[in-house]
TORKOL-4160 file (C-alpha; in steps of 0.2 Angstrom, whole numbers, padded with zeros to 4 digits, m for minus):
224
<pt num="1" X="0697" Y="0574" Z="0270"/>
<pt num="2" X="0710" Y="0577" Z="0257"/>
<pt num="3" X="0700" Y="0563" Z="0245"/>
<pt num="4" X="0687" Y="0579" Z="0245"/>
<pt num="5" X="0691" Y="0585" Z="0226"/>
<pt num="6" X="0685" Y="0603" Z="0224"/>
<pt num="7" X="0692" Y="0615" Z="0214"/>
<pt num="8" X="0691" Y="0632" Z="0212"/>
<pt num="9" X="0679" Y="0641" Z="0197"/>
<pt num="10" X="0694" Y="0647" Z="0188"/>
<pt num="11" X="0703" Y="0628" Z="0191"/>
<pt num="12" X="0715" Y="0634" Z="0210"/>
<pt num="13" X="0715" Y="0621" Z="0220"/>
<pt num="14" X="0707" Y="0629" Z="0234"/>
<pt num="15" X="0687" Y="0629" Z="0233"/>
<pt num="16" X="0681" Y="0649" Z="0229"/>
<pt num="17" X="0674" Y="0658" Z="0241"/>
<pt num="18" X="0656" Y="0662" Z="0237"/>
<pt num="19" X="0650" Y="0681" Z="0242"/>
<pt num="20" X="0632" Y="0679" Z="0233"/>
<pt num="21" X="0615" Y="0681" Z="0246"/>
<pt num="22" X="0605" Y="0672" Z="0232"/>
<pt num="23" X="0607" Y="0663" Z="0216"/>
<pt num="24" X="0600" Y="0661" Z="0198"/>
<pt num="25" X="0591" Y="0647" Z="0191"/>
<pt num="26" X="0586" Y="0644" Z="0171"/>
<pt num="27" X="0568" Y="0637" Z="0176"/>
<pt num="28" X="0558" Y="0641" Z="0188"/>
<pt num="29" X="0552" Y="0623" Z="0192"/>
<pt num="30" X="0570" Y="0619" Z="0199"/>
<pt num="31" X="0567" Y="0635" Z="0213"/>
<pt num="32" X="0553" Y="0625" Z="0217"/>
<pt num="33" X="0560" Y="0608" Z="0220"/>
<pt num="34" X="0574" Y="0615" Z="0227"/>
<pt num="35" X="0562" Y="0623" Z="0242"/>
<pt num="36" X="0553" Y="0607" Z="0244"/>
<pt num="37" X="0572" Y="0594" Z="0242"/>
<pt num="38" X="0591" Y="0597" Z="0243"/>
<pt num="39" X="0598" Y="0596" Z="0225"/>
<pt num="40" X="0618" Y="0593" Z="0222"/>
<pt num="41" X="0625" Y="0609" Z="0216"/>
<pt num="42" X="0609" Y="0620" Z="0217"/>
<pt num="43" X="0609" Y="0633" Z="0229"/>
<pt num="44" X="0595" Y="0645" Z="0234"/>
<pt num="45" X="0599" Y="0656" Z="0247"/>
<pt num="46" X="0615" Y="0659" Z="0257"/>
<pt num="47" X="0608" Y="0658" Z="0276"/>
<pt num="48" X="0604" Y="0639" Z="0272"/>
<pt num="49" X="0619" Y="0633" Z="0260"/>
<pt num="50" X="0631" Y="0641" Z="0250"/>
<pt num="51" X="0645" Y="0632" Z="0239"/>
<pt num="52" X="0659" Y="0639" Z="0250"/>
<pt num="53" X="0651" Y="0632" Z="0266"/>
<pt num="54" X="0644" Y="0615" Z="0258"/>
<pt num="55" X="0662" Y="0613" Z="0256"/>
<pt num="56" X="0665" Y="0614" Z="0273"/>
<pt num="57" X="0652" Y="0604" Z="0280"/>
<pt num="58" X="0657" Y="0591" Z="0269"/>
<pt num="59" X="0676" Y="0592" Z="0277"/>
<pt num="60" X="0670" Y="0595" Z="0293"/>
<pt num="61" X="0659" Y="0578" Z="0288"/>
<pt num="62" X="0674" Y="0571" Z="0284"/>
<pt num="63" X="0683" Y="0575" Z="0300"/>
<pt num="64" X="0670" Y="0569" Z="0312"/>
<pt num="65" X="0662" Y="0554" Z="0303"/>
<pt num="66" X="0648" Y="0561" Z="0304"/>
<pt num="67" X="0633" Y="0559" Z="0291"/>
<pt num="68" X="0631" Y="0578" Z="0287"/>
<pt num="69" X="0636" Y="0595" Z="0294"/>
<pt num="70" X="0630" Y="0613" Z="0300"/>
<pt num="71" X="0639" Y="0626" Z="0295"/>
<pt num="72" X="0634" Y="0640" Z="0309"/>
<pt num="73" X="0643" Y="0661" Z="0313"/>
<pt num="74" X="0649" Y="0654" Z="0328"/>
<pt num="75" X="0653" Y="0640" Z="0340"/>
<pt num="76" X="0639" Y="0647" Z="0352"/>
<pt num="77" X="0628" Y="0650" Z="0338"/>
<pt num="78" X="0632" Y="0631" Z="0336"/>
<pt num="79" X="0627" Y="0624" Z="0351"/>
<pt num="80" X="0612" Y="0638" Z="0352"/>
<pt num="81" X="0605" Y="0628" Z="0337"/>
<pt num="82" X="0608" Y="0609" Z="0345"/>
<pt num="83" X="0601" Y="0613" Z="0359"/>
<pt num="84" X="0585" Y="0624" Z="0355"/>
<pt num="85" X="0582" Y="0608" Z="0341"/>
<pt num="86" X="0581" Y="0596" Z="0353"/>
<pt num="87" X="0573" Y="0605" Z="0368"/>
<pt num="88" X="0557" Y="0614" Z="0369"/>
<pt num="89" X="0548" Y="0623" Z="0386"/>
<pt num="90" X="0551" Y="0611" Z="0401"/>
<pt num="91" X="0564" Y="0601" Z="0395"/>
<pt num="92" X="0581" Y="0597" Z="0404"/>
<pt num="93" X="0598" Y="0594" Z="0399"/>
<pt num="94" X="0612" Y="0587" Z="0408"/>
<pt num="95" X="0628" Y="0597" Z="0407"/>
<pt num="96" X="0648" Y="0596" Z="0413"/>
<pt num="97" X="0648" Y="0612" Z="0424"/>
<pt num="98" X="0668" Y="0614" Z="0418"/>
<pt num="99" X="0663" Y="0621" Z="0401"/>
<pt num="100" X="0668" Y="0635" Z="0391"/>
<pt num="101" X="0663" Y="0650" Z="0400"/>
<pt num="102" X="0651" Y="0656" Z="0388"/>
<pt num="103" X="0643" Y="0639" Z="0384"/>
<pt num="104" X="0640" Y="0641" Z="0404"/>
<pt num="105" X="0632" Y="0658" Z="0402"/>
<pt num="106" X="0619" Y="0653" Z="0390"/>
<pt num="107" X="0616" Y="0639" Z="0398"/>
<pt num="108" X="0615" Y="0647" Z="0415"/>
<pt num="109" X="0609" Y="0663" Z="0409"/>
<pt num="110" X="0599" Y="0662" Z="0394"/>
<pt num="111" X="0591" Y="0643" Z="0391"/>
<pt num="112" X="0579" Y="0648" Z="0408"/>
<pt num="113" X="0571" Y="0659" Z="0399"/>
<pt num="114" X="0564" Y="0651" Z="0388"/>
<pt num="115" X="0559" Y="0639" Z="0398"/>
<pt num="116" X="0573" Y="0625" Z="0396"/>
<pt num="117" X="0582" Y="0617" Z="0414"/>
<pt num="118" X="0601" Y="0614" Z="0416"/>
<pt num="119" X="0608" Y="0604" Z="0427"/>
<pt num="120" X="0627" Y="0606" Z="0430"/>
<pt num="121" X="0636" Y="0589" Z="0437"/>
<pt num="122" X="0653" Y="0584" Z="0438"/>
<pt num="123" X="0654" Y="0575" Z="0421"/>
<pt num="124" X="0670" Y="0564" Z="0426"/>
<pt num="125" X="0658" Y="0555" Z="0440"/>
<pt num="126" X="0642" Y="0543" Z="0431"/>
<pt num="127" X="0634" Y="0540" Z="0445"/>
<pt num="128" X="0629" Y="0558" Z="0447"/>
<pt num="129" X="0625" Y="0562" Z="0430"/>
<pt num="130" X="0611" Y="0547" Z="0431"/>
<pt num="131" X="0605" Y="0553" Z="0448"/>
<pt num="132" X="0601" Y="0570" Z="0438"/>
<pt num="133" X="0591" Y="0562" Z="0425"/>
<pt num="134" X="0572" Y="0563" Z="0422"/>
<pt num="135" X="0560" Y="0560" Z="0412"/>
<pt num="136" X="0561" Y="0577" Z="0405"/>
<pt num="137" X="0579" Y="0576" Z="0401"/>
<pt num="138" X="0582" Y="0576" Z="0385"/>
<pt num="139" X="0603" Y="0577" Z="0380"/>
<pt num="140" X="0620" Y="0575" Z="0391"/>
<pt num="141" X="0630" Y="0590" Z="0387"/>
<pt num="142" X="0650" Y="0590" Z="0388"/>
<pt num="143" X="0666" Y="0594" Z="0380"/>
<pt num="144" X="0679" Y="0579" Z="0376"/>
<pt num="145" X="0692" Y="0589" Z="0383"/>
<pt num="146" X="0685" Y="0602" Z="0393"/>
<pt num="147" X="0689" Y="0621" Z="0390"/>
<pt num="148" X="0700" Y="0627" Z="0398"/>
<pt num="149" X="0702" Y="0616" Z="0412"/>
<pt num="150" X="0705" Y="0599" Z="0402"/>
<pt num="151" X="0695" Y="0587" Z="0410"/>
<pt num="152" X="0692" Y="0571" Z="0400"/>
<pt num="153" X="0673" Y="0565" Z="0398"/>
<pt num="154" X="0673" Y="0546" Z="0396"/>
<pt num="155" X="0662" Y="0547" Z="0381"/>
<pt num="156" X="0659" Y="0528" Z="0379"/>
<pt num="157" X="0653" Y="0527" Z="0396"/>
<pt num="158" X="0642" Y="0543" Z="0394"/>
<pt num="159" X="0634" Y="0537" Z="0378"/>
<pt num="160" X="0627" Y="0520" Z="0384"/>
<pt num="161" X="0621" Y="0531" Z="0398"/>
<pt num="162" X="0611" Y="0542" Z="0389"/>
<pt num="163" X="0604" Y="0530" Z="0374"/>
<pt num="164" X="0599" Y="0517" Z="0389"/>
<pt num="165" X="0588" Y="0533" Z="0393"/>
<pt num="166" X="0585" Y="0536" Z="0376"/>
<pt num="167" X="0591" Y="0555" Z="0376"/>
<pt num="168" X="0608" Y="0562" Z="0365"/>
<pt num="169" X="0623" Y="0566" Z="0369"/>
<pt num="170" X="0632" Y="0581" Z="0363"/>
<pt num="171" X="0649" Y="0585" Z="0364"/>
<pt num="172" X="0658" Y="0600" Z="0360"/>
<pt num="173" X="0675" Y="0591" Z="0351"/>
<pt num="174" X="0683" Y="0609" Z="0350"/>
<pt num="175" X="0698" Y="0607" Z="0359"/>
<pt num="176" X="0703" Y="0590" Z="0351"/>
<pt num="177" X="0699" Y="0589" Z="0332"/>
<pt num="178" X="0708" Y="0575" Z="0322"/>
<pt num="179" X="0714" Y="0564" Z="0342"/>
<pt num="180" X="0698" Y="0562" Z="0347"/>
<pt num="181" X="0681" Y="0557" Z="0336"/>
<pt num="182" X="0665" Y="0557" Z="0349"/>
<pt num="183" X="0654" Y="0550" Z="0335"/>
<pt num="184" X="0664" Y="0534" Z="0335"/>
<pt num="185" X="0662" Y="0534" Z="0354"/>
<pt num="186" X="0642" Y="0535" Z="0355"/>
<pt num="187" X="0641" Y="0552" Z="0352"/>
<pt num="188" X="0623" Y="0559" Z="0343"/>
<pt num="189" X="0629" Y="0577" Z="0338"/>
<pt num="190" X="0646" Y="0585" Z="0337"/>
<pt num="191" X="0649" Y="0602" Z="0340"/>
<pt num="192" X="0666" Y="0616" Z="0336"/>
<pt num="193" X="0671" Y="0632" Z="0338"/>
<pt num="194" X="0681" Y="0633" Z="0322"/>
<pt num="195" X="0685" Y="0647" Z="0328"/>
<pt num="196" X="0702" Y="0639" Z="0338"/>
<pt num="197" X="0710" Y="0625" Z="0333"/>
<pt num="198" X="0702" Y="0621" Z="0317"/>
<pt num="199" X="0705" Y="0638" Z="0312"/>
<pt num="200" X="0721" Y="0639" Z="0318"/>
<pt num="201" X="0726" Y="0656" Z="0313"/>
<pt num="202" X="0715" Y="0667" Z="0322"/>
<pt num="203" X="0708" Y="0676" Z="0309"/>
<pt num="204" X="0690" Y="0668" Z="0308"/>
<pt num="205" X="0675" Y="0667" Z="0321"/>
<pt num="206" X="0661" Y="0649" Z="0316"/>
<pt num="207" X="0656" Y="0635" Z="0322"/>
<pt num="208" X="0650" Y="0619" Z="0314"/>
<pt num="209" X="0637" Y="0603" Z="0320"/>
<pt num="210" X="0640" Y="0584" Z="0315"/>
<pt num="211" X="0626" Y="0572" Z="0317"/>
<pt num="212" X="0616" Y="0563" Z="0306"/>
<pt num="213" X="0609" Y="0569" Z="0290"/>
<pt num="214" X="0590" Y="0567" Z="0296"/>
<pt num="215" X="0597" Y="0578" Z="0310"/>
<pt num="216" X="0605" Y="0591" Z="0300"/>
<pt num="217" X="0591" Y="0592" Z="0290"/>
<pt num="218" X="0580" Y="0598" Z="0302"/>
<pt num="219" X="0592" Y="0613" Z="0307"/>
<pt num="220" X="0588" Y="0620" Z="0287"/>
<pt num="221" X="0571" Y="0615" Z="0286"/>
<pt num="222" X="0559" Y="0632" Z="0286"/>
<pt num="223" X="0545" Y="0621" Z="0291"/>
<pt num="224" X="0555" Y="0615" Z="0308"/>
């Protein structure tokens, strides 16, 4: 992370923070290209990049090994986007039933509604999460260290489970940034609150999602 060299506009060693919706361009024919392609340093409009939270992504990158990054509003928001990428009507997930409370609710709550199953196991024992498993399945959900009652998902164990079914896992690696890297351990997609301890100061609600860059293209892409 600290091999990252960005410096401010004006030369401060910390990156400026960038408060602009949209941004200018000298000839027209980069706008285009720039709808149709990612180009270094160009920005078009702040609800897909903008430099203050490329920035991020690309620590956040950093911090999980991770191809590319998602900077998102929240850590729900986060896991919002993961899951409604990968699931569709009639689709399943696989989730730890000791999660965050509000991960719980959405999942409990709000998924159904659009049409998207949740199964809550016990995550610590394998043999029930394959027993849940279908062929509409399509992720295992859990947290590396669970929130807030600290159970530890094997995630080596839980990866080979789930690419032997050829679904993803996603774990939420909020409660242990920097001790424990999920991607390194057969994670698929990566998931924060930033809000807590990569925050750290409790002045600041986002989230962020780690993955592949195919992956994390897909999340920006207007035509997805």
């Amino acid at each position: 992370i600290h091999e990252l060299s960005a410096f401010g506009e004006f030369g401060g060693v910390n990156p400026s923070i960038t408060d602009s919706s949209t941004y200018t361009f000298l000839k027209s024919e980069t706008m285009k290209e720039l709808f149709e392609s990612e180009i270094e340093g160009c920005f078009l409009y702040s609800r897909h990049w903008n430099p203050s939270n490329k920035y991020l992504s690309d620590a956040i990158s950093a911090l999980e090994n991770s191809e590319a990054s998602q900077i998102t509003a929240s850590g729900i928001s986060a896991i919002a986007c993961t899951i409604l990428q990968i699931c569709k009507q009639g689709d399943e997930l696989i989730s730890s039933r000791t999660i965050y409370g509000g991960t719980y609710a959405l999942f409990k709550n709000i998924l159904p509604r659009f049409g998207i199953t949740v199964k809550f196991v016990d995550i610590t024992n394998l043999n029930d999460v394959e027993s849940e498993i279908s062929e509409n399945t399509k992720l295992i959900y859990c947290e590396s260290i669970s929130n807030p009652l600290l159970d530890i998902s094997d995630l080596p164990a839980l990866g080979d489970l789930a690419h032997s079914h050829n679904i993803k896992l996603v774990v939420d690696n909020t409660f242990s940034p920097m001790s424990v890297t999920p991607i390194n351990l057969g994670a698929d997609v990566v998931i924060h609150s930033m809000t807590k301890f990569i925050n750290g100061t409790s002045d600041c609600v986002a989230g962020s999602i780690s993955s592949t860059r195919s992956f994390i293209s897909t999340l920006s892409d207007v035509n997805n």
